[in-house]
DSSP file (Angstrom, degrees, kcal/mol; ACC not computed):
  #  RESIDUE AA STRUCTURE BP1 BP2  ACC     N-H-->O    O-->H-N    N-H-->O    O-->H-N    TCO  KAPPA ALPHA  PHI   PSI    X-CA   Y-CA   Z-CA
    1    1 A X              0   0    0      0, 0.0     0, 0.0     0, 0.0     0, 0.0   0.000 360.0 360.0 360.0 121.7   31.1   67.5   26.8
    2    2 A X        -     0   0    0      1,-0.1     2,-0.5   110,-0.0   110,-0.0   0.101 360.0-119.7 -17.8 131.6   33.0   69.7   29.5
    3    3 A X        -     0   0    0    108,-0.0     2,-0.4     2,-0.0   110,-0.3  -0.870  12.8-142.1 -83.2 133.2   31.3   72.1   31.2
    4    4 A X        -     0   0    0     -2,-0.5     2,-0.3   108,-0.1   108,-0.1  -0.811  24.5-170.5-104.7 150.8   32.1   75.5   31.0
    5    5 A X  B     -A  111   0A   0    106,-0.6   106,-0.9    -2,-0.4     2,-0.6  -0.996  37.7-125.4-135.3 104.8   31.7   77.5   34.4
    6    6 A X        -     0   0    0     -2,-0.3   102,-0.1   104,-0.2   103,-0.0  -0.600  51.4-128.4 -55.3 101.7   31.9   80.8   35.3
    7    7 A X        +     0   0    0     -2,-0.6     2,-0.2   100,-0.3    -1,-0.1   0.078  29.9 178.8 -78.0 154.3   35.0   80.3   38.3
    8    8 A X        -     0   0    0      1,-0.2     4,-0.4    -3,-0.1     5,-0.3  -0.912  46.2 -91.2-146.8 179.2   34.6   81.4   41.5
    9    9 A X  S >> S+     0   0    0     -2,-0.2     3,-5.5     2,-0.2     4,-3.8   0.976 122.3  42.4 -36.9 -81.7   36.6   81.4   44.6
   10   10 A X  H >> S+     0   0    0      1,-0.2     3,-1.8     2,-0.2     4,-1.0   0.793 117.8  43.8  -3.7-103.9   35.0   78.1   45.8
   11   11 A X  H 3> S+     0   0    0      1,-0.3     4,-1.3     2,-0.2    -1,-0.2   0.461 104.1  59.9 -37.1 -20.3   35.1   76.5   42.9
   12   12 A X  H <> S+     0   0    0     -3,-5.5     4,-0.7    -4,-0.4    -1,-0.3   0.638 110.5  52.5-101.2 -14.7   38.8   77.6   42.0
   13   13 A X  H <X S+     0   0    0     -4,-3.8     4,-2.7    -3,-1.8     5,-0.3   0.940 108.5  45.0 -42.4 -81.0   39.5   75.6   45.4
   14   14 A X  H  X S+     0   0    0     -4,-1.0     4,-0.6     1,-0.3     5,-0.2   0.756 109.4  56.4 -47.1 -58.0   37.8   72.5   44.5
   15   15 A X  H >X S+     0   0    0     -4,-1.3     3,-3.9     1,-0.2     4,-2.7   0.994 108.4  50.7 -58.4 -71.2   39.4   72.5   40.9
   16   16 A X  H 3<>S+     0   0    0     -4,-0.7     5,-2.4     1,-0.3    -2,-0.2   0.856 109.9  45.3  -9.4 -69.3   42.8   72.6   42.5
   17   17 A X  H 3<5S+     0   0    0     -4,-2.7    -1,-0.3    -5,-0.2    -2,-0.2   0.593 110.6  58.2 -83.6  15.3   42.3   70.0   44.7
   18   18 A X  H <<5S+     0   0    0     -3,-3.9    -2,-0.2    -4,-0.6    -1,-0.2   0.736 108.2  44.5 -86.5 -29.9   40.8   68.0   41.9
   19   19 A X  T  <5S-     0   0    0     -4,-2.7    -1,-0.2    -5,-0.2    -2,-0.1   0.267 112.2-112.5-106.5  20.2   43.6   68.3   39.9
   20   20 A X  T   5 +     0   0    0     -5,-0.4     2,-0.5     1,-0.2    -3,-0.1   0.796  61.1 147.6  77.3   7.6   46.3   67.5   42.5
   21   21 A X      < -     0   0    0     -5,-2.4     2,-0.9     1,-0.1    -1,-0.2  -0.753  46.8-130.1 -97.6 116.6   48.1   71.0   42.7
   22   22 A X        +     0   0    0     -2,-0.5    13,-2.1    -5,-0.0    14,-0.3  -0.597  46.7 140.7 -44.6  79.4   49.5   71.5   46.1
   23   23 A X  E     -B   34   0B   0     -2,-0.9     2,-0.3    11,-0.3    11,-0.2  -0.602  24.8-174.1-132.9 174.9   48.4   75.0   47.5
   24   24 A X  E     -B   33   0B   0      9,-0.8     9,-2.6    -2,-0.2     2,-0.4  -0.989  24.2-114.1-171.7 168.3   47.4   77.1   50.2
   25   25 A X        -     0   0    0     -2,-0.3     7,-0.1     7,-0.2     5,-0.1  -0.934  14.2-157.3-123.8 147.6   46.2   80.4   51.5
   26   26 A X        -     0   0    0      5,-0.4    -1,-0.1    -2,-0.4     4,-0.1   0.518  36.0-123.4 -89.2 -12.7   48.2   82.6   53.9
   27   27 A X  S    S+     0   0    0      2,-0.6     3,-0.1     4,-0.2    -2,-0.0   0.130  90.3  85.2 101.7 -37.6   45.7   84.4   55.2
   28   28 A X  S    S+     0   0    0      1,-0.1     2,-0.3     3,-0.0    -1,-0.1  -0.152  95.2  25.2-111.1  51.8   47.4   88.1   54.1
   29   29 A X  S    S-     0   0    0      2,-0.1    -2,-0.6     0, 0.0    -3,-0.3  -0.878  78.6-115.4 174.2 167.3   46.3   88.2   51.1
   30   30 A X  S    S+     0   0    0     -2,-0.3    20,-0.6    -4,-0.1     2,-0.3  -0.016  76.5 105.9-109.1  58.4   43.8   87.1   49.0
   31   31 A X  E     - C   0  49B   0     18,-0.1     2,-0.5    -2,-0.1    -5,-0.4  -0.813  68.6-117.9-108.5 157.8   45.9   85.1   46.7
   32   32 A X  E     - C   0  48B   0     16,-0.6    16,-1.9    -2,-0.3     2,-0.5  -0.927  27.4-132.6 -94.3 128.9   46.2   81.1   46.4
   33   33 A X  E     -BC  24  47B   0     -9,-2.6    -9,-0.8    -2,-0.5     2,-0.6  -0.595  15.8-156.5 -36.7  82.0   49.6   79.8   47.2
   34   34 A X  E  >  -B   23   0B   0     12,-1.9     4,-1.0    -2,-0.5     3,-0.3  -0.898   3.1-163.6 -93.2 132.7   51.1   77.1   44.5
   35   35 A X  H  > S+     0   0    0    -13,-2.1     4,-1.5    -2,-0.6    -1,-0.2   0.736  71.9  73.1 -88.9 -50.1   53.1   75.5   46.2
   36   36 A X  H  4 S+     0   0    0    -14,-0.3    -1,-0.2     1,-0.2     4,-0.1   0.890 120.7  25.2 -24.2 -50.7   55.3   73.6   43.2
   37   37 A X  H >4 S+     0   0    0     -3,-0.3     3,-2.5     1,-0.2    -1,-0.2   0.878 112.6  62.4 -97.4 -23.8   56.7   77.1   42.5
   38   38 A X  H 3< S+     0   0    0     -4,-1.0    -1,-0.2     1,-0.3    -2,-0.2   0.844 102.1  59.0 -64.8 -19.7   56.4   78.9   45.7
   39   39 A X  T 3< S+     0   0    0     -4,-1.5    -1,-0.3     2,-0.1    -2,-0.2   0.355  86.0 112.2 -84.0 -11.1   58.7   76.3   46.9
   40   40 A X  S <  S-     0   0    0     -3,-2.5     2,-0.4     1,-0.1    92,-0.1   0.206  78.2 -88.6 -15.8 153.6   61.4   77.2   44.4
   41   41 A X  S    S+     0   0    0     90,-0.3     3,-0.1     1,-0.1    -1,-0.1  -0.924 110.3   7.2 -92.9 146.4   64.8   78.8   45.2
   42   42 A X  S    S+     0   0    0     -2,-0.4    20,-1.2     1,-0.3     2,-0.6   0.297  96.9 133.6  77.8  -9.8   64.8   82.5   45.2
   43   43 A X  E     - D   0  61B   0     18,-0.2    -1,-0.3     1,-0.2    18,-0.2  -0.668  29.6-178.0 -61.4 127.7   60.9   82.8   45.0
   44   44 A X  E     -     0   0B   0     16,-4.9     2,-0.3    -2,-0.6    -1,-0.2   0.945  60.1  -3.2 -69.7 -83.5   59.2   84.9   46.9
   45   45 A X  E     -     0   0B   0     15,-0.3    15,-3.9     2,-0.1    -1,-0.5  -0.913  49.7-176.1-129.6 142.6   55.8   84.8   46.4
   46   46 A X  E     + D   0  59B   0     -2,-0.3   -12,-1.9    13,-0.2    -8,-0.2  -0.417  16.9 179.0-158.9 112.8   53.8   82.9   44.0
   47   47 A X  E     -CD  33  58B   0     11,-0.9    11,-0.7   -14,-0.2     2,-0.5  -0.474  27.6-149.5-150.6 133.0   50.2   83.6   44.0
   48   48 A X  E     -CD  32  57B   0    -16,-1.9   -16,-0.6     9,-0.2     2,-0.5  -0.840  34.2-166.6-104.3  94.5   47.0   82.3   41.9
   49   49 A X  E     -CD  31  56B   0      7,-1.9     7,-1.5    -2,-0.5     2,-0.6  -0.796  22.6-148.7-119.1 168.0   44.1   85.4   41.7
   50   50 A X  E     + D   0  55B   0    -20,-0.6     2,-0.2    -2,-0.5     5,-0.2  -0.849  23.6 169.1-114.1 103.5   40.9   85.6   40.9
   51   51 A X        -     0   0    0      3,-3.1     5,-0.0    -2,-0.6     0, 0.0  -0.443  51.1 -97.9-100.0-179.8   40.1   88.9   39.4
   52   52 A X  S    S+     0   0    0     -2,-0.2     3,-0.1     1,-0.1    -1,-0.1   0.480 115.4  32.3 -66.1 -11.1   36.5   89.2   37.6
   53   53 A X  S    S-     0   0    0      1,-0.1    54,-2.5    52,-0.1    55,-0.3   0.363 124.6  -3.4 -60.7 -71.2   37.8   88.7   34.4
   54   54 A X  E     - E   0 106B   0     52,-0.2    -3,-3.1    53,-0.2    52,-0.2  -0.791  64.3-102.1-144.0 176.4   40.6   86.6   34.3
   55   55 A X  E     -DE  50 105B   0     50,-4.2    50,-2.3    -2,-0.3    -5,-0.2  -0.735  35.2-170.5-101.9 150.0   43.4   84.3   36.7
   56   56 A X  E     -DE  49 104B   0     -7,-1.5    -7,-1.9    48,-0.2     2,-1.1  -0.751   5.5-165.4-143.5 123.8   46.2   85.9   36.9
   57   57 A X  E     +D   48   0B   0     46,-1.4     2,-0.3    -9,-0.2    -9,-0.2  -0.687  11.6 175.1-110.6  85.0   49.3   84.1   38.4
   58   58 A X  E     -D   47   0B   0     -2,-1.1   -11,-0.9   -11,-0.7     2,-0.4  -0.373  16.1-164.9 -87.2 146.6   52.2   85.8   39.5
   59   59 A X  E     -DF  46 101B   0     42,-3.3    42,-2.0    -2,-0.3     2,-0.4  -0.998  13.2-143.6-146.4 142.8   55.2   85.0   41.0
   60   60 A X  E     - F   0 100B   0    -15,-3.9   -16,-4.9    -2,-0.4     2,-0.8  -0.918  19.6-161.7-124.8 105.3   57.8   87.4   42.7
   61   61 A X  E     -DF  43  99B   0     38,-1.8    38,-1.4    -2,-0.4   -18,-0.2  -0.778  21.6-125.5-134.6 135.5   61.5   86.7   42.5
   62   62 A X  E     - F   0  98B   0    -20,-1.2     2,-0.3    -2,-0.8    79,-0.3  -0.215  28.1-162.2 -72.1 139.2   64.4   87.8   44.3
   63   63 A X  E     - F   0  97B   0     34,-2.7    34,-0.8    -2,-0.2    77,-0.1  -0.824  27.3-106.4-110.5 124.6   66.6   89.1   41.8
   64   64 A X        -     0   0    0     75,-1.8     3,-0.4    -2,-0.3     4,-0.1  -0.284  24.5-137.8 -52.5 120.0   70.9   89.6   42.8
   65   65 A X  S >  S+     0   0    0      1,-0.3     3,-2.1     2,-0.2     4,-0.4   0.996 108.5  60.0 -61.1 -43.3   71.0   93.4   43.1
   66   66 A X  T 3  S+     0   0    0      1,-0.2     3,-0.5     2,-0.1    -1,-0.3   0.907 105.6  46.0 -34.1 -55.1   74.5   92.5   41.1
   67   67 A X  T 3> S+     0   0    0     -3,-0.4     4,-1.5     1,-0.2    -1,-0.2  -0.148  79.3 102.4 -88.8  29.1   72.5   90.8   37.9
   68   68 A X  H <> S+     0   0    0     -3,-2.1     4,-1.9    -2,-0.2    -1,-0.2   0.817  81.4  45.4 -63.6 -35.8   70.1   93.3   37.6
   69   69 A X  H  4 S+     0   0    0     -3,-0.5     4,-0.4    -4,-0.4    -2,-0.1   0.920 121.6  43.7 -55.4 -74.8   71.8   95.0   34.4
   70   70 A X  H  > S+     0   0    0      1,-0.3     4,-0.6     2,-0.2    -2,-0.2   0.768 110.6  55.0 -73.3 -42.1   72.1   91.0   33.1
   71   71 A X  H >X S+     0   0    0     -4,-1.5     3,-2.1     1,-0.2     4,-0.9   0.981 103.2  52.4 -50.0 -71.5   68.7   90.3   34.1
   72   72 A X  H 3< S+     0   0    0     -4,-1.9    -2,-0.2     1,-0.3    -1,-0.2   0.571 107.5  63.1 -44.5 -21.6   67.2   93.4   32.0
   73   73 A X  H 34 S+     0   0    0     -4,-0.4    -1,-0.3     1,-0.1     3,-0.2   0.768 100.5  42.5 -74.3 -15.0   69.0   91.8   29.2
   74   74 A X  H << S+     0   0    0     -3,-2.1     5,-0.3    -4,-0.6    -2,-0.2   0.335  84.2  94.2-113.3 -11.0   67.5   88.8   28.9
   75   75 A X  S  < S+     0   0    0     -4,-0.9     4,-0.2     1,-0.2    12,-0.2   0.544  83.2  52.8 -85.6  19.1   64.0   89.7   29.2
   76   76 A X  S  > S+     0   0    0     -3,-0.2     4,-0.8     3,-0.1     5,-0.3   0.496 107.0  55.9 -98.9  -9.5   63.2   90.0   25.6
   77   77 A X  T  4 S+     0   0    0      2,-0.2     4,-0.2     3,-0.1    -2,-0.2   0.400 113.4  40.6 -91.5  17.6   64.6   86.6   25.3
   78   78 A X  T  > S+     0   0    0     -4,-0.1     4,-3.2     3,-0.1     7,-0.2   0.524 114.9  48.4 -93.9 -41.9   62.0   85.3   28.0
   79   79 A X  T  4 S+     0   0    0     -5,-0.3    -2,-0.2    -4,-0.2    -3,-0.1   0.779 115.9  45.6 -77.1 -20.5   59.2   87.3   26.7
   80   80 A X  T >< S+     0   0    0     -4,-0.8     3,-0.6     2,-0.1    -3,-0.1   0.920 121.9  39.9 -79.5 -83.2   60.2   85.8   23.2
   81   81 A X  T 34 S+     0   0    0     -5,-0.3     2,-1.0     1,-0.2    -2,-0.2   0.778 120.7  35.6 -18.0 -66.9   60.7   82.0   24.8
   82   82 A X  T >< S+     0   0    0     -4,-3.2     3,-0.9     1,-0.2    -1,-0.2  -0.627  74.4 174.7-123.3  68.9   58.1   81.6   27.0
   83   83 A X  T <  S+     0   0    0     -2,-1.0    -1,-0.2    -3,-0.6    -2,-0.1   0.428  73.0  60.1 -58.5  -2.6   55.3   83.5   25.2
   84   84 A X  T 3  S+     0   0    0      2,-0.0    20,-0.4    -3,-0.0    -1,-0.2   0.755  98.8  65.8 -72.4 -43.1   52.8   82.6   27.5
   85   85 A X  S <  S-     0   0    0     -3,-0.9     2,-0.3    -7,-0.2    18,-0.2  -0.373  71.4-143.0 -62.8 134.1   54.4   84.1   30.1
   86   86 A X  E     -G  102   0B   0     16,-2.1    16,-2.2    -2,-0.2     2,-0.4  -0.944  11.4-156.9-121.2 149.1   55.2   87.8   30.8
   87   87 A X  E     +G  101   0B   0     -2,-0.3     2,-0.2   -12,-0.2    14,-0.2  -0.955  11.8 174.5-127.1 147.6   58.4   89.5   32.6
   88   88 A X        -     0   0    0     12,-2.6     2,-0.4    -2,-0.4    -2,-0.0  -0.604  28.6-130.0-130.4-158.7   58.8   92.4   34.1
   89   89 A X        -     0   0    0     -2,-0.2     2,-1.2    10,-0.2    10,-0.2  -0.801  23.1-168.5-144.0  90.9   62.1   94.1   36.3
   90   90 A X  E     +H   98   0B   0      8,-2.7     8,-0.8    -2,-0.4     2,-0.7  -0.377  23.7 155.9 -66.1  60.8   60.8   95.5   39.9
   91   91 A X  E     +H   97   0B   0     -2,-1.2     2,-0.2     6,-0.2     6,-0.2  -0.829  10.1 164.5-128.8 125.8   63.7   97.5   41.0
   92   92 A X    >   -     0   0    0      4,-0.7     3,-0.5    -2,-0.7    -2,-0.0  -0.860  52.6-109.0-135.5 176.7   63.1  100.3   43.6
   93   93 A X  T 3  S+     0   0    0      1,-0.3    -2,-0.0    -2,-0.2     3,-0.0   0.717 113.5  48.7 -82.0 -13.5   65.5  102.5   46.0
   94   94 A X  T 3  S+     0   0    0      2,-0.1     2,-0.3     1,-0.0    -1,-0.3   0.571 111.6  20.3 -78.9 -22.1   63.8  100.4   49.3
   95   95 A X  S <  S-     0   0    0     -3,-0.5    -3,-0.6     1,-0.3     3,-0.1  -0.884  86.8 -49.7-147.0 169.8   63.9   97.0   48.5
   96   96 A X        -     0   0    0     -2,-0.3    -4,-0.7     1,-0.1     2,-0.7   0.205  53.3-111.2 -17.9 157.8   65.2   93.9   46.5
   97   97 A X  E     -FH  63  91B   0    -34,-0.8   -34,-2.7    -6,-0.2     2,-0.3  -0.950  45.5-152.4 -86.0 124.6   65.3   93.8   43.2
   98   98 A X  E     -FH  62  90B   0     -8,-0.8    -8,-2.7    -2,-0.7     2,-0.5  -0.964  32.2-154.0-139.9-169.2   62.9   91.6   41.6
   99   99 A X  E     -F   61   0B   0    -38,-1.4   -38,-1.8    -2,-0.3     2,-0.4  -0.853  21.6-175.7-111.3  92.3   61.7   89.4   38.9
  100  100 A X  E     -F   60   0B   0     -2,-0.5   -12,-2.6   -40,-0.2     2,-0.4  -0.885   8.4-167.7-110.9 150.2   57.6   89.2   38.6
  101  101 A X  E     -FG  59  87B   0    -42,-2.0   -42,-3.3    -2,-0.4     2,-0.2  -0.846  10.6-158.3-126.4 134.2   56.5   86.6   35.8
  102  102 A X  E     - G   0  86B   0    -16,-2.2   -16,-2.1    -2,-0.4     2,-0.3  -0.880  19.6-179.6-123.7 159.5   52.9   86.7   34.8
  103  103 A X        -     0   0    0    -18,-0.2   -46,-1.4    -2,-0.2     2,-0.3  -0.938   8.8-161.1-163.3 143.0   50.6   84.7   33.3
  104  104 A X  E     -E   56   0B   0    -20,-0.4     2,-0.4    -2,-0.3   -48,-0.2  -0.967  10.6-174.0-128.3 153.2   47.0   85.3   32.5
  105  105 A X  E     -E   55   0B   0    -50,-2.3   -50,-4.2    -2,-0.3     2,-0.3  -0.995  29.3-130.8-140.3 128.3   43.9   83.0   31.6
  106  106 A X  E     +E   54   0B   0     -2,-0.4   -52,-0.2   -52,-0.2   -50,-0.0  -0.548  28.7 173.9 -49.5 133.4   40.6   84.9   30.5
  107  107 A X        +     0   0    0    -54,-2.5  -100,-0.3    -2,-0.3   -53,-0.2   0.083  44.2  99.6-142.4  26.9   37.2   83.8   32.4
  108  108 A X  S    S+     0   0    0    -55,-0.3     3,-0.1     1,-0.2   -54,-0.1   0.904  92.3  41.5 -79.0 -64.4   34.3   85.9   31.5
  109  109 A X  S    S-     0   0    0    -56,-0.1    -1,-0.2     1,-0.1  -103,-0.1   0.694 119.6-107.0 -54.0  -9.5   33.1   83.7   29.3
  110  110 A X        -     0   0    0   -106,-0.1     2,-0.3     1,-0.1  -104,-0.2  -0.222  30.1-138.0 112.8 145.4   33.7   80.7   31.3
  111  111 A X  B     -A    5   0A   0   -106,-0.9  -106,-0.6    -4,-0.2  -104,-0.1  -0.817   6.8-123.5-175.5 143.0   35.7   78.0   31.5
  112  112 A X     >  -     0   0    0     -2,-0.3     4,-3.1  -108,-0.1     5,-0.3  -0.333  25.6-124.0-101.4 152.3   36.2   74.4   32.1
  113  113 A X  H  > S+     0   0    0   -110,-0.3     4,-3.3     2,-0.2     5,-0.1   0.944 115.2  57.2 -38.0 -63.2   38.5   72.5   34.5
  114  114 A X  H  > S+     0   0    0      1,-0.2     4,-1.8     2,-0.2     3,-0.4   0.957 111.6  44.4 -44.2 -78.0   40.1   70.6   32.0
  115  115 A X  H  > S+     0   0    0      1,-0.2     4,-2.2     2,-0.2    -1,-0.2   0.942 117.6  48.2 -23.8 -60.7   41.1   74.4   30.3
  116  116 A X  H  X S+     0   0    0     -4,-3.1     4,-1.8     2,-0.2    -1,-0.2   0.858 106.8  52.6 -60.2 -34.7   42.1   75.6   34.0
  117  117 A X  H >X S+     0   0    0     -4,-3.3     4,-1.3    -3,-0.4     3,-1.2   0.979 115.9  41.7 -79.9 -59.8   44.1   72.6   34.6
  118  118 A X  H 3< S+     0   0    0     -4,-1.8     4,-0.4     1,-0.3    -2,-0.2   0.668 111.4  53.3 -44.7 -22.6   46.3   73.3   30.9
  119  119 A X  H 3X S+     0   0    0     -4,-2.2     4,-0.9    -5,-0.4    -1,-0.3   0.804 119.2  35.5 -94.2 -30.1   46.5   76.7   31.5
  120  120 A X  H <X S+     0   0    0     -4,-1.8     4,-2.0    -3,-1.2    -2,-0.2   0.826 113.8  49.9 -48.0 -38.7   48.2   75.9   35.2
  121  121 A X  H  < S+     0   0    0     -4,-1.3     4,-0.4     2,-0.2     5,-0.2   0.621 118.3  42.2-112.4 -27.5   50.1   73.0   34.7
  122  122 A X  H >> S+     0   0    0     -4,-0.4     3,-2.4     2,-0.1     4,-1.4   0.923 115.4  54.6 -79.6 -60.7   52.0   75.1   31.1
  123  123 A X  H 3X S+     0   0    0     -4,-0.9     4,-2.4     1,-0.3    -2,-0.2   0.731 108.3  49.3 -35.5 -65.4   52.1   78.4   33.5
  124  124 A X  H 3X S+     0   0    0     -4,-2.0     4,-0.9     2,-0.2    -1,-0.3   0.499 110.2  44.6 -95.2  24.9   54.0   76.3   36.0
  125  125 A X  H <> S+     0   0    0     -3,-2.4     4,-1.5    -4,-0.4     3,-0.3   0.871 112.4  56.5 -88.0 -66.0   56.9   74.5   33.7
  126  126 A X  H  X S+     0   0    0     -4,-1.4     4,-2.2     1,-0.3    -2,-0.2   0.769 106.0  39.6 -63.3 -36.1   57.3   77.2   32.5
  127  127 A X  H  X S+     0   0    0     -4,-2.4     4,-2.6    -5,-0.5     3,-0.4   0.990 113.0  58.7 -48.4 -52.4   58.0   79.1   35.5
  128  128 A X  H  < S+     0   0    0     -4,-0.9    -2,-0.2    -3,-0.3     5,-0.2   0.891 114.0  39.8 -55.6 -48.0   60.1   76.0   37.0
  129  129 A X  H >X S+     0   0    0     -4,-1.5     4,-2.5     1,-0.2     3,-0.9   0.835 108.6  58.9 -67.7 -22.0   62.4   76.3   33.8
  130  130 A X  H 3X S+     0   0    0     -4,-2.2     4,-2.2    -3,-0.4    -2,-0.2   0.830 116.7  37.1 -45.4 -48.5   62.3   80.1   33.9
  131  131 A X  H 3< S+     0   0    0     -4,-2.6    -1,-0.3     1,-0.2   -90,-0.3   0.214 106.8  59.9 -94.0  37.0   63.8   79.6   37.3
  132  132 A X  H <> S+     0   0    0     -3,-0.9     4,-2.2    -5,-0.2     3,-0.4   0.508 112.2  47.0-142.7 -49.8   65.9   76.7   36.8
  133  133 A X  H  < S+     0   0    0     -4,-2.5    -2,-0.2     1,-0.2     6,-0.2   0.769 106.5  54.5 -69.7 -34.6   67.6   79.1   34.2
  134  134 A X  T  <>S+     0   0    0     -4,-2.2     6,-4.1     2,-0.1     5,-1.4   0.637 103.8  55.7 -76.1  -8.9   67.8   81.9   36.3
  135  135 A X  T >45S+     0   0    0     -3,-0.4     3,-1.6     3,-0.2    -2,-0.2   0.850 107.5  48.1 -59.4 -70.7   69.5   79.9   38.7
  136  136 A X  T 3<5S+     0   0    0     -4,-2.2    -2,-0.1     1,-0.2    -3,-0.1   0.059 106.5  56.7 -89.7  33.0   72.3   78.9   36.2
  137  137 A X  T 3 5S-     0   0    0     -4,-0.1    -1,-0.2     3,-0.1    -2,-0.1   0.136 113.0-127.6-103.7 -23.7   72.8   82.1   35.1
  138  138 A X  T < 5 +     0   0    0     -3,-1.6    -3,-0.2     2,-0.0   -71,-0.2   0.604  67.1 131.7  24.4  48.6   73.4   82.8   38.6
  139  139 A X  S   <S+     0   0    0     -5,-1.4   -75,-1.8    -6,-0.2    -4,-0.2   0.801  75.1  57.6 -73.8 -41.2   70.5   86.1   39.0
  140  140 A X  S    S-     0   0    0     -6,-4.1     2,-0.4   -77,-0.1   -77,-0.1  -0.721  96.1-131.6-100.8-169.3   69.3   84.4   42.0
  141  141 A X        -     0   0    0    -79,-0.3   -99,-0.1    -2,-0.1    -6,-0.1  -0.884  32.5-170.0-131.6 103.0   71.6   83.9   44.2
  142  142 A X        -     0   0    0     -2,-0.4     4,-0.1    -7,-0.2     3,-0.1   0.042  44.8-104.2-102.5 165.1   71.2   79.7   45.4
  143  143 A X  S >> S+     0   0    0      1,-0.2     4,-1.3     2,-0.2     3,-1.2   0.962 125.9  46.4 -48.8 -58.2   72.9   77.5   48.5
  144  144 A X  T 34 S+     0   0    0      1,-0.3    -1,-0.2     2,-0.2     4,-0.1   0.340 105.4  54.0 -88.5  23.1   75.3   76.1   45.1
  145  145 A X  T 3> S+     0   0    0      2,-0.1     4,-0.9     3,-0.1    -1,-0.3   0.418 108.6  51.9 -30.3 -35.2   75.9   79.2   43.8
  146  146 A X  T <4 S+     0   0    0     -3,-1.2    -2,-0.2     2,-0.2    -3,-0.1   0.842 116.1  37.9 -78.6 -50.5   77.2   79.9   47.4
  147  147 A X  T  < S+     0   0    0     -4,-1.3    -1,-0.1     1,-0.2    -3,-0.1   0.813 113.2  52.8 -85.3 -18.0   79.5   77.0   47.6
  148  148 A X  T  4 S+     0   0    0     -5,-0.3    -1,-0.2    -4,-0.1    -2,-0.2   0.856  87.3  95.2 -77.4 -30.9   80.7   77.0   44.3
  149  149 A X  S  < S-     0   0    0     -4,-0.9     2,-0.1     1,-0.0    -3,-0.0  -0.270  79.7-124.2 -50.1 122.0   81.7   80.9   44.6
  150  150 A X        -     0   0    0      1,-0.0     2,-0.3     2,-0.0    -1,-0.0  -0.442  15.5-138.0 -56.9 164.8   85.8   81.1   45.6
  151  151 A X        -     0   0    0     -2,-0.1     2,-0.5     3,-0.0    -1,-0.0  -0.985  17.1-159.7-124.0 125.0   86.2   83.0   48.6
  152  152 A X        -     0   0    0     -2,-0.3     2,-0.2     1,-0.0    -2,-0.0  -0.924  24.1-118.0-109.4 139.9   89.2   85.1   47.8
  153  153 A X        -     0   0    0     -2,-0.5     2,-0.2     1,-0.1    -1,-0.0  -0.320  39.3-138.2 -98.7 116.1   90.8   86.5   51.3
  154  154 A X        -     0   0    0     -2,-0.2     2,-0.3     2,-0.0    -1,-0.1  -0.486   1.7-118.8 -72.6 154.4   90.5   90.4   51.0
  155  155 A X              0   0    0     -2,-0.2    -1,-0.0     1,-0.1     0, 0.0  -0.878 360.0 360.0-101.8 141.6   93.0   93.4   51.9
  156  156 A X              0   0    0     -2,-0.3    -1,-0.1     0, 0.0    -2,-0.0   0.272 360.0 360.0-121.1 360.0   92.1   95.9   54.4
């Protein structure tokens, strides 16, 4: 029978590299790095923490200040889809617009690898198609998105 474990930093290492998930820490901040998504296009950050409670995994994507509008349309059909998953719309007068997707796993009570590794490994498909879709939607804004785009010769 599994053990269940009350996680800790340590210990949410160890499970990581137990399970094969590519990651890393940056050093300014005290999130773990997954690398599968962080390696995405149009991700920013995407970051494993370890609160006292619960994981919480977030990932930060830049969002086409154009498709902000189109974006905010489609997040009750994400939050409907991907019900694990949560979306929110970041958009302030200094910066990017972006996209943070959340995902949370309770751990006050404990919890086994095997649990930790299923609640990672759905949290990031789901992301990957979450971005895969935003992609061919065109919200972010990609190399083929770039090439595929006419360029129509302007008037000055």
């Amino acid at each position: 029978m599994p053990t269940i474990k009350f996680i800790d930093h340590d210990s949410l290492l160890n499970w990581l590299e137990d399970l094969g998930v590519q990651h890393y820490l940056c050093g300014q901040c005290q999130g773990v790095h997954i690398t599968e998504v962080q390696s995405q296009v149009g991700v920013l950050e995407s970051r494993l923490f370890l609160e006292q409670d619960c994981l919480i995994f977030t990932t930060e994507v830049d969002i086409r200040n154009s498709a902000v509008l189109a974006v905010n349309a489609e997040l009750p059909r994400f939050n409907g889809t991907y019900a694990n998953l949560k979306f929110f719309l970041d958009v302030s007068d200094d910066g990017p617009a972006r996209l943070i997707i959340c995902d949370t796993q309770w751990v006050s009570a404990g919890i086994t690898r095997d649990q930790f590794g299923v609640f990672l490994r759905a949290a990031v498909d789901a992301k990957v198609d979450v971005l895969r879709d935003l992609v061919d939607c065109r919200f972010i804004d990609s190399p083929e998105n770039r090439q595929e785009m006419p360029s129509e010769p302007s008037l000055h």
